[in-house]
MDTraj code that builds the backbone (N, CA, C; nanometers):
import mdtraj as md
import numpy as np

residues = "UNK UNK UNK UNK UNK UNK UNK UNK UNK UNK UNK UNK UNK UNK UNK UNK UNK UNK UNK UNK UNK UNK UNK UNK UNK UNK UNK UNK UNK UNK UNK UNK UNK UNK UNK UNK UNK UNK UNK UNK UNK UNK UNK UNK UNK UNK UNK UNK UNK UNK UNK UNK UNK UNK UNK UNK UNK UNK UNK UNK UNK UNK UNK UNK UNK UNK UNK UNK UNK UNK UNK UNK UNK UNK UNK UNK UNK UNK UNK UNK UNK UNK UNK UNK UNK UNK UNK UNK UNK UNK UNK UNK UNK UNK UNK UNK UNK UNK UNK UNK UNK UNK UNK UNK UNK UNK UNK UNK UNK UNK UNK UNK UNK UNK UNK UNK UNK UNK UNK UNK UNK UNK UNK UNK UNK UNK UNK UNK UNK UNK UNK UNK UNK UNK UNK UNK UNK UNK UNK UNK UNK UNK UNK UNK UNK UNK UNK UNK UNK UNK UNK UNK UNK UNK UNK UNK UNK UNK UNK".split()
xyz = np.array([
    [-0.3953, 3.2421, 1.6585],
    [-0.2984, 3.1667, 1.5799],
    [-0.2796, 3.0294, 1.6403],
    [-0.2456, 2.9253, 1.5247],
    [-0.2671, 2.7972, 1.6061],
    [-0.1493, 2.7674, 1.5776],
    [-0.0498, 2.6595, 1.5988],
    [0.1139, 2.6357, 1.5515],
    [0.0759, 2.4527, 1.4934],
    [0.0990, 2.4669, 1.3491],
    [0.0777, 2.3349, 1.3110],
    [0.2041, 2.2673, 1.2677],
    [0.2151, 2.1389, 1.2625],
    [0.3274, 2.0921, 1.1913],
    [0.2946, 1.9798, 1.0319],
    [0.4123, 2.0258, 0.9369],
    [0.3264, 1.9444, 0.8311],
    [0.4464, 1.8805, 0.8108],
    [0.4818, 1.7396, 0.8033],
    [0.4974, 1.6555, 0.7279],
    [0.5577, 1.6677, 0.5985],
    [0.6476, 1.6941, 0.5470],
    [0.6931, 1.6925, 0.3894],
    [0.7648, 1.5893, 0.3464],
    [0.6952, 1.4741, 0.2390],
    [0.7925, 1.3759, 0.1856],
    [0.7686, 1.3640, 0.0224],
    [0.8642, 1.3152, -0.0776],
    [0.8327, 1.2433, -0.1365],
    [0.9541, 1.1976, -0.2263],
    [0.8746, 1.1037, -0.3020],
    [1.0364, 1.0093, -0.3740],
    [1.0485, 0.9759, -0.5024],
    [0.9672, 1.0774, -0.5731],
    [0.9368, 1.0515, -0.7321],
    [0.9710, 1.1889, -0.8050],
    [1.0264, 1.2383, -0.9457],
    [1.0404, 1.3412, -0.9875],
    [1.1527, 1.4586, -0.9201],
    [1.2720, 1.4014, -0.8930],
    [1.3759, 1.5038, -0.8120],
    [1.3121, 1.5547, -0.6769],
    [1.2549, 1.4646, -0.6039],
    [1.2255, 1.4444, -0.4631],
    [1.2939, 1.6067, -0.3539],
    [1.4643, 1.6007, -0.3720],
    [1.4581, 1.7150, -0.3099],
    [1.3937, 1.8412, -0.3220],
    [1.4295, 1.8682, -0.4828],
    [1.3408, 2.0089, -0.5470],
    [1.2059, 2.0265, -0.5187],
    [1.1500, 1.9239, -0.4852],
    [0.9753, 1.8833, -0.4165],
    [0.9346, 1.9460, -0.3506],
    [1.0241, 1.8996, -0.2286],
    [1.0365, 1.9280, -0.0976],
    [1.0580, 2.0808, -0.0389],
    [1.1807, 2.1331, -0.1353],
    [1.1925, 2.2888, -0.1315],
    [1.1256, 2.2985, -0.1867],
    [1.0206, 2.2909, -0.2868],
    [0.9188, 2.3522, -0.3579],
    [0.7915, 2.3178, -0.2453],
    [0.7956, 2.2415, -0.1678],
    [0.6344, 2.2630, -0.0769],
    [0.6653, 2.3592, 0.0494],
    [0.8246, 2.3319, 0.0479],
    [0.8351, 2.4906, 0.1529],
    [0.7798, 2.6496, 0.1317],
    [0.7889, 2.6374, -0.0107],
    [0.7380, 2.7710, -0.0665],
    [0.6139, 2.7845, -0.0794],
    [0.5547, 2.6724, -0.1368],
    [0.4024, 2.6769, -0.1280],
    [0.3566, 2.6857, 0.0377],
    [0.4094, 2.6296, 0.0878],
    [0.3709, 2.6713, 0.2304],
    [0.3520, 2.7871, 0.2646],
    [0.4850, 2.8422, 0.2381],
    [0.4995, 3.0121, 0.2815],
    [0.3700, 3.0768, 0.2150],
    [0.2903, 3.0343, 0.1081],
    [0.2283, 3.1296, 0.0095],
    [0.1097, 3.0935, 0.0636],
    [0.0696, 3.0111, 0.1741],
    [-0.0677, 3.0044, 0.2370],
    [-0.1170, 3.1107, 0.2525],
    [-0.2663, 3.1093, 0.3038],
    [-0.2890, 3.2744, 0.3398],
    [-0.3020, 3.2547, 0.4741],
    [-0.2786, 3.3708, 0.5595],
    [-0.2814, 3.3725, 0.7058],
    [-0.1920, 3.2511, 0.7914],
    [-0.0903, 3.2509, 0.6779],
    [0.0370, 3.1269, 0.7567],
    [0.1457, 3.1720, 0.7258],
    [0.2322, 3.1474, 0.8153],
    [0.3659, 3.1585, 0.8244],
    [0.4464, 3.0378, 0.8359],
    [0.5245, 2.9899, 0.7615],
    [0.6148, 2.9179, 0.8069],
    [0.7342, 2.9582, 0.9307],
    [0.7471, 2.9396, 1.0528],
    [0.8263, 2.9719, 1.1583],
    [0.9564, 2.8808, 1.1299],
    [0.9770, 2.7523, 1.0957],
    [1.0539, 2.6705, 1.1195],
    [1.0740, 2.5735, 0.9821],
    [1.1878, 2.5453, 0.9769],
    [1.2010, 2.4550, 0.8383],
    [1.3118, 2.3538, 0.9150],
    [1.2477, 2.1999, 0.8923],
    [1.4266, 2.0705, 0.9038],
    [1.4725, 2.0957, 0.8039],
    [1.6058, 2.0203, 0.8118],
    [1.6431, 2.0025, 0.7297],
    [1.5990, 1.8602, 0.6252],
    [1.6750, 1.8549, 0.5444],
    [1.6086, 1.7524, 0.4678],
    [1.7070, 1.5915, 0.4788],
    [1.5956, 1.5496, 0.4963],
    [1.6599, 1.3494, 0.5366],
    [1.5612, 1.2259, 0.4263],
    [1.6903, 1.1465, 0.3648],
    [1.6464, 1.0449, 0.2625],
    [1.6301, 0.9615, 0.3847],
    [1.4887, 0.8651, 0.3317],
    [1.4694, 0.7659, 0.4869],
    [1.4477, 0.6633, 0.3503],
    [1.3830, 0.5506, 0.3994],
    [1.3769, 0.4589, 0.3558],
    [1.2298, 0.4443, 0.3317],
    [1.1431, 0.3641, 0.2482],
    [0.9991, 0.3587, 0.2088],
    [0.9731, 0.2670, 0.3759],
    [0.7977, 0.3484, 0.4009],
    [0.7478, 0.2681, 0.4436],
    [0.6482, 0.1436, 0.3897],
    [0.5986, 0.0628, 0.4532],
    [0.5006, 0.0038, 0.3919],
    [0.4837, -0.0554, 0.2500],
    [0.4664, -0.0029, 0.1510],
    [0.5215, -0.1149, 0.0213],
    [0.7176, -0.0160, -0.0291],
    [0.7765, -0.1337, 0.0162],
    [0.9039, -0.0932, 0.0003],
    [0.9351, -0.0841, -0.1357],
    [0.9076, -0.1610, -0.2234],
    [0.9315, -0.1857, -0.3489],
    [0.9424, -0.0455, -0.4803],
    [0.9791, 0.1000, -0.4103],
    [1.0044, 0.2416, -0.4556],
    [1.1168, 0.2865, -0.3954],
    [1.1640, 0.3850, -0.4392],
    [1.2773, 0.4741, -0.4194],
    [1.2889, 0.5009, -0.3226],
    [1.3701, 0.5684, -0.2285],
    [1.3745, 0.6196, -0.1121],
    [1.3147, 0.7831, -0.0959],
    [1.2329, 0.7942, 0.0156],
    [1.2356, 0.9577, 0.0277],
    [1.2995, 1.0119, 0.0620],
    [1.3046, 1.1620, 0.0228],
    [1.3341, 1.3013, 0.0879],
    [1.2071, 1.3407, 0.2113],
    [1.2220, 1.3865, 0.3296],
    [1.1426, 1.4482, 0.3841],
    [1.1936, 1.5250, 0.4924],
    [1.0815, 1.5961, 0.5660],
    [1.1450, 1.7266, 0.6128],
    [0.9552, 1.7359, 0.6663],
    [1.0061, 1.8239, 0.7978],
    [0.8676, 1.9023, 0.8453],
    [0.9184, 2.0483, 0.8230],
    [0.7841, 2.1286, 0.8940],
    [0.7526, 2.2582, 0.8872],
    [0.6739, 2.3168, 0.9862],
    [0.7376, 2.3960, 1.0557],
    [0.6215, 2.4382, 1.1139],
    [0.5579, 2.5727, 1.1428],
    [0.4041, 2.5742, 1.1423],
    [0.3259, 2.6979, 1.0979],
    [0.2475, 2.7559, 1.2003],
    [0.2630, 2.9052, 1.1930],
    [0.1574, 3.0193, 1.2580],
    [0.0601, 3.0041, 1.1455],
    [-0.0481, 2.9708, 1.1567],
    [-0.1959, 2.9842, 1.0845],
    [-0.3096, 3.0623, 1.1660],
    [-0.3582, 3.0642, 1.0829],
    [-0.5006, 3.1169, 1.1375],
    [-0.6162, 3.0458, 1.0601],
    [-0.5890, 2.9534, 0.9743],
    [-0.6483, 2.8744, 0.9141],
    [-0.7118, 2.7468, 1.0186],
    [-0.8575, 2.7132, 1.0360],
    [-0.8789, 2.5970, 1.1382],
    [-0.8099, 2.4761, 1.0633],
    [-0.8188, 2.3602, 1.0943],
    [-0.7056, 2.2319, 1.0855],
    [-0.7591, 2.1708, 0.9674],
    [-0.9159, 2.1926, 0.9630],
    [-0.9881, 2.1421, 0.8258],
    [-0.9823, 2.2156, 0.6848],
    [-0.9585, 2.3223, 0.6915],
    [-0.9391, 2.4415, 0.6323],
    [-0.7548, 2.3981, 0.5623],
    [-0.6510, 2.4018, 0.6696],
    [-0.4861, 2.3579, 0.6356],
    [-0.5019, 2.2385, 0.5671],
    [-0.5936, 2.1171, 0.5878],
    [-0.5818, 2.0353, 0.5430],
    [-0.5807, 2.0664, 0.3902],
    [-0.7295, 2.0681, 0.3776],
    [-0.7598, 2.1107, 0.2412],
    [-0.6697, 2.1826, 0.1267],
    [-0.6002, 2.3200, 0.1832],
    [-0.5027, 2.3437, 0.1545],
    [-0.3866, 2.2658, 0.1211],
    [-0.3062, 2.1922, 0.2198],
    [-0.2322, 2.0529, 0.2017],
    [-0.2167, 2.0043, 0.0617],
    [-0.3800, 1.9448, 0.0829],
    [-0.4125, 1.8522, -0.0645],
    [-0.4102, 1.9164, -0.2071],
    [-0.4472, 2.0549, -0.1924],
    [-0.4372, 2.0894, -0.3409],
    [-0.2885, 2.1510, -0.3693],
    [-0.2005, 2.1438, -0.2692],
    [-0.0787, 2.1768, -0.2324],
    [-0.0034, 2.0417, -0.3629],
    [-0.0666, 1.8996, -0.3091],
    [-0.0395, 1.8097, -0.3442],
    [-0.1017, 1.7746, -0.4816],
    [-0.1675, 1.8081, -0.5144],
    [-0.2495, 1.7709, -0.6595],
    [-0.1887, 1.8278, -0.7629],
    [-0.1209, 1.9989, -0.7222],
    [-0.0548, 2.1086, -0.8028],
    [0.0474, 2.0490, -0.8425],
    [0.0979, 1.9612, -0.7321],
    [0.2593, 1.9138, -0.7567],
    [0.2592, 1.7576, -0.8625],
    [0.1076, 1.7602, -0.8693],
    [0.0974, 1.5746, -0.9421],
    [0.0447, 1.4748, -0.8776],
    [0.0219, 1.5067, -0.7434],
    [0.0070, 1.3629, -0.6383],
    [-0.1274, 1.2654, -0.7227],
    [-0.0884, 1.1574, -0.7133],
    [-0.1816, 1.0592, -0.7412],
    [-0.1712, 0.9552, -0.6369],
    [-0.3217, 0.9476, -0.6102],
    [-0.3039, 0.8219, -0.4955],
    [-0.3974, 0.7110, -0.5494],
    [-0.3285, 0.6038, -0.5964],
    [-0.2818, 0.4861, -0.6891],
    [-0.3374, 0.3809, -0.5907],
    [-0.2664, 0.3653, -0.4619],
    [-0.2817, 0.2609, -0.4033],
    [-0.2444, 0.3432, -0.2398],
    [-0.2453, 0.2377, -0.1134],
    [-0.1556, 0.3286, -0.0527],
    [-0.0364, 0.2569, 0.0051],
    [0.0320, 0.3811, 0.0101],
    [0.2110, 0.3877, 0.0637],
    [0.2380, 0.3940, -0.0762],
    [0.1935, 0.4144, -0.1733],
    [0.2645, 0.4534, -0.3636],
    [0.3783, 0.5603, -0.3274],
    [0.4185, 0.4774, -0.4393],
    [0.5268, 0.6383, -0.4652],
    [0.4626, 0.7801, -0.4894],
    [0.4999, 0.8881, -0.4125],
    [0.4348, 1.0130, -0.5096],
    [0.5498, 1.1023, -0.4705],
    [0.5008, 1.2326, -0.5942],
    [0.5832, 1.3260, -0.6105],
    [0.5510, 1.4156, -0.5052],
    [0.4400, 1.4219, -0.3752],
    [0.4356, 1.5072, -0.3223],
    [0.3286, 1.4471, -0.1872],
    [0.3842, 1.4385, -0.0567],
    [0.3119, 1.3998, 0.0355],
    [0.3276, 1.4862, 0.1494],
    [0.1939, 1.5297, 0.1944],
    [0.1817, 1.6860, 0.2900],
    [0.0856, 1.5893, 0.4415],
    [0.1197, 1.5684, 0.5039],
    [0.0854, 1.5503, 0.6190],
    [0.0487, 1.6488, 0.7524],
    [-0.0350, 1.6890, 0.8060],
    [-0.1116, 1.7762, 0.8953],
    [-0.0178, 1.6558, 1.0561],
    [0.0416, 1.7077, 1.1147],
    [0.1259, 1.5836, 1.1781],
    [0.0602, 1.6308, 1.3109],
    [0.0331, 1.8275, 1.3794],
    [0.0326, 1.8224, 1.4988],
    [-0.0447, 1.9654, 1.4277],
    [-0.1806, 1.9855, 1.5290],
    [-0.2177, 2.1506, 1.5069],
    [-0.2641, 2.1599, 1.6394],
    [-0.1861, 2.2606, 1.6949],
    [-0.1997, 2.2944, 1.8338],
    [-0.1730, 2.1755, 1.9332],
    [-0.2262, 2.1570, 2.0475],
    [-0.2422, 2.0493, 2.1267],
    [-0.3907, 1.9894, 2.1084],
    [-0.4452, 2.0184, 1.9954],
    [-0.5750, 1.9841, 1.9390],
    [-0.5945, 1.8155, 1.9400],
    [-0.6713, 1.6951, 1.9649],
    [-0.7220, 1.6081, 1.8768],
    [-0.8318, 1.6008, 1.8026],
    [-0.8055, 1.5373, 1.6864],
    [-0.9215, 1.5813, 1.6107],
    [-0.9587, 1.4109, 1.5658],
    [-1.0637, 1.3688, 1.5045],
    [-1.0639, 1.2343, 1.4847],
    [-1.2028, 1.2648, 1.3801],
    [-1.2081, 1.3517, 1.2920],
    [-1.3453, 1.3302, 1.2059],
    [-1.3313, 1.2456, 1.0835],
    [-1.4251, 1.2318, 0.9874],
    [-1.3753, 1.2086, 0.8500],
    [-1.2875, 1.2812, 0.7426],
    [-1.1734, 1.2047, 0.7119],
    [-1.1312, 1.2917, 0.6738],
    [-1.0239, 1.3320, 0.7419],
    [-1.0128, 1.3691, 0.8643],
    [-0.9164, 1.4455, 0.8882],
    [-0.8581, 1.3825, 1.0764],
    [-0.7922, 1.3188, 1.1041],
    [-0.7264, 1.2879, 1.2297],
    [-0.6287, 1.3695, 1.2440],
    [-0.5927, 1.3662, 1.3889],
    [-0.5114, 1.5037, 1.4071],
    [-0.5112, 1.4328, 1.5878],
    [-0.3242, 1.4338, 1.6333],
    [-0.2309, 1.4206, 1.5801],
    [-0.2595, 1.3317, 1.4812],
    [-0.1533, 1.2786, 1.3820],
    [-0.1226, 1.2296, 1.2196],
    [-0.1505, 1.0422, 1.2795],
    [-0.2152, 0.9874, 1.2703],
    [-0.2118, 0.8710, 1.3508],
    [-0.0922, 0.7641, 1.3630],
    [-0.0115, 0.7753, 1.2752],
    [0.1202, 0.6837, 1.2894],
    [0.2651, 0.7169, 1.3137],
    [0.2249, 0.8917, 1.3098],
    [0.3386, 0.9646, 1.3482],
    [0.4502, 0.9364, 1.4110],
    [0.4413, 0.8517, 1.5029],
    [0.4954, 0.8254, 1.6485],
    [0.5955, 0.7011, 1.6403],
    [0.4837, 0.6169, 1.5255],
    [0.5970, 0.4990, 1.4751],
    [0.6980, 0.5309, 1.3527],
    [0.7198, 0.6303, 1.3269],
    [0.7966, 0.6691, 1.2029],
    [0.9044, 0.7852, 1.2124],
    [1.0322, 0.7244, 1.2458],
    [1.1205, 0.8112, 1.2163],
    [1.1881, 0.9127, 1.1574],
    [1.0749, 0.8663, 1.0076],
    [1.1057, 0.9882, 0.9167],
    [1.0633, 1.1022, 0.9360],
    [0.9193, 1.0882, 1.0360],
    [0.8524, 1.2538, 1.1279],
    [0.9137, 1.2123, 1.1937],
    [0.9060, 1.1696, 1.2968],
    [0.9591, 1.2000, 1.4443],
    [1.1528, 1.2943, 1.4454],
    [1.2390, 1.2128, 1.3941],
    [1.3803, 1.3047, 1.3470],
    [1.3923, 1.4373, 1.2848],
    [1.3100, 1.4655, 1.2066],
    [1.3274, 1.6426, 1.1429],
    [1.2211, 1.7247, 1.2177],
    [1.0964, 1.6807, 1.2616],
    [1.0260, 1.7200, 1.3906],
    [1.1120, 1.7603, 1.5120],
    [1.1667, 1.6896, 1.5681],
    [1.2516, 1.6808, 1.6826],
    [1.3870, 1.7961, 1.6641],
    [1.4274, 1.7849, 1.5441],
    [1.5302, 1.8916, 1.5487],
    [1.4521, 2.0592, 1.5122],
    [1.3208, 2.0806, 1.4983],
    [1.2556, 2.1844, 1.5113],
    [1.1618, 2.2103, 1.6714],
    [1.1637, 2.1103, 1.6834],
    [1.0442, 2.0976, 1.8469],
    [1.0751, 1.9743, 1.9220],
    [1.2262, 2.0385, 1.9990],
    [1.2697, 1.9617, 2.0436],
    [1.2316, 1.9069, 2.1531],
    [1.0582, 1.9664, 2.2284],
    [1.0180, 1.9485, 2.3565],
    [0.8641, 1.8659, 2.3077],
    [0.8392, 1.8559, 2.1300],
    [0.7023, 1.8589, 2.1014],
    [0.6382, 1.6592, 2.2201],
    [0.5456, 1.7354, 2.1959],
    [0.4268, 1.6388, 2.2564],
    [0.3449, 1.5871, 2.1393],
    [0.3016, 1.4369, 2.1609],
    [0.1791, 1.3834, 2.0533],
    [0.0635, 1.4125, 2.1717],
    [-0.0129, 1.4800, 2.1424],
    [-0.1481, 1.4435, 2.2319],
    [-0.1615, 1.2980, 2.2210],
    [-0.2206, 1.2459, 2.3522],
    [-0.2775, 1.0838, 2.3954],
    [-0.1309, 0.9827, 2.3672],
    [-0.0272, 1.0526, 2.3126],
    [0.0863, 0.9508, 2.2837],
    [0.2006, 0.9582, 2.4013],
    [0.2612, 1.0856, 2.3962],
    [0.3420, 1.1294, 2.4635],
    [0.4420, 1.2077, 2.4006],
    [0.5784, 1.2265, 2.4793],
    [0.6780, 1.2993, 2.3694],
    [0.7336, 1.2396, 2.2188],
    [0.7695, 1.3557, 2.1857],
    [0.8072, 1.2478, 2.0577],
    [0.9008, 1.2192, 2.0933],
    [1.0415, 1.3089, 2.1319],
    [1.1483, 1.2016, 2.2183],
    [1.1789, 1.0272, 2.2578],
    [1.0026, 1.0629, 2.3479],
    [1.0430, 0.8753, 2.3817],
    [0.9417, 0.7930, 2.2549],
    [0.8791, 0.8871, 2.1604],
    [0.8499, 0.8041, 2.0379],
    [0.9386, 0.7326, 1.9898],
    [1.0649, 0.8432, 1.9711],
    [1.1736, 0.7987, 1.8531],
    [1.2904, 0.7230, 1.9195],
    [1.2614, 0.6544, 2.0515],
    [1.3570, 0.5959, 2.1211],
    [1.2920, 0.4447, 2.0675],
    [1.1873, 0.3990, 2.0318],
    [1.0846, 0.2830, 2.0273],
    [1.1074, 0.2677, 1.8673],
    [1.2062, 0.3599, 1.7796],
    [1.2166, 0.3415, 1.6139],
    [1.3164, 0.3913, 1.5954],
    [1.4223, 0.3873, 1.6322],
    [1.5503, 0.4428, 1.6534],
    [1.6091, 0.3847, 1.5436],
    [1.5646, 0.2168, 1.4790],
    [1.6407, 0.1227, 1.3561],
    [1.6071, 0.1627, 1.2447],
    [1.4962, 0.2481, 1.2510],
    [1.4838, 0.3033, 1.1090],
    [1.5798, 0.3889, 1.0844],
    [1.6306, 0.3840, 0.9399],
    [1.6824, 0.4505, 0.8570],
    [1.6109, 0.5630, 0.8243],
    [1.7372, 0.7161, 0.8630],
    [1.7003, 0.8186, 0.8468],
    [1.8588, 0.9078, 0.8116],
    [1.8822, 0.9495, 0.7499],
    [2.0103, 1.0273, 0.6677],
    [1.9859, 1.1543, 0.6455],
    [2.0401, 1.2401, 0.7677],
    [2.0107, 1.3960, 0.7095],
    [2.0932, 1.4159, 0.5784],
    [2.0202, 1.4763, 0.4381],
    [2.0940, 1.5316, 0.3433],
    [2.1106, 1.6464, 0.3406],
    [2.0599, 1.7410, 0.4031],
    [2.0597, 1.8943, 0.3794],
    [1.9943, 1.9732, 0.4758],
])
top = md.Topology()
chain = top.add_chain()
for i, resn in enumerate(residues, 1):
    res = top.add_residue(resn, chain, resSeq=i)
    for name in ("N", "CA", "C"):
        top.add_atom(name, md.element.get_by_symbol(name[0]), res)
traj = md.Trajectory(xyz[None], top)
């Protein structure tokens, strides 16, 4: 079993209901468990600001699925729900991020692992932290002293 963490955001189509709806799809993986659920926090857009604000929230999983395998999963996680990727940083109704699997790095096509910007973004690093409150980025460090370096971002637990 490997312990992964995923990433849950999005800010289009009743954003919270999303969000509890990719918790469930989570649960319905095969050979995964969801162990851990944040709670849920409206942050602010990254990168093209000019959209709504998100909902997001991590998760984290007992799999037995390898990291290329969860990914994949992820994405059609995201396609089910509508995701269209338009441009990037778009608005979507459903964004699944692979943030941490194991103490693994991974760097192929396709698939990086830890999440590569993780570290600068408060919106993982805060609902991460209140599930894995000791977690590590491989090659980065804790997330702790991540989220001391983005502390000005806007992050609002809602639920």
């Amino acid at each position: 079993m490997a312990t992964a963490y995923v990433g849950i955001g999005a800010n289009l189509d009743d954003p919270e209901t999303r969000v509890l709806a990719a918790f469930a799809a989570l649960e319905a993986l095969p050979e995964t468990q969801v162990v851990k659920r944040s709670s849920l926090y409206r942050t602010e857009p990254q990168g093209y600001r000019r959209q709504p604000d998100f909902v997001n929230a991590v998760a984290e999983l007992d799999t037995r699925l390898p990291a290329g395998r969860l990914l994949a999963a992820l994405h059609a996680i995201e396609a089910a729900a509508g995701r269209e990727r338009s441009f990037a940083n778009a608005p979507r109704t459903l964004d699944l991020d692979l943030l941490l699997y194991g103490s693994e790095r991974v760097d192929d096509a396709g698939l990086v692992v830890p999440h590569p910007r993780m570290h600068e973004r408060a919106f993982v690093l805060v609902p991460l932290l209140e599930i894995a409150p000791d977690a590590v980025i491989p090659g980065v460090g804790t997330a702790r002293a991540c989220l001391e370096r983005v502390r000005t971002q806007y992050v609002e637990r809602i639920a």
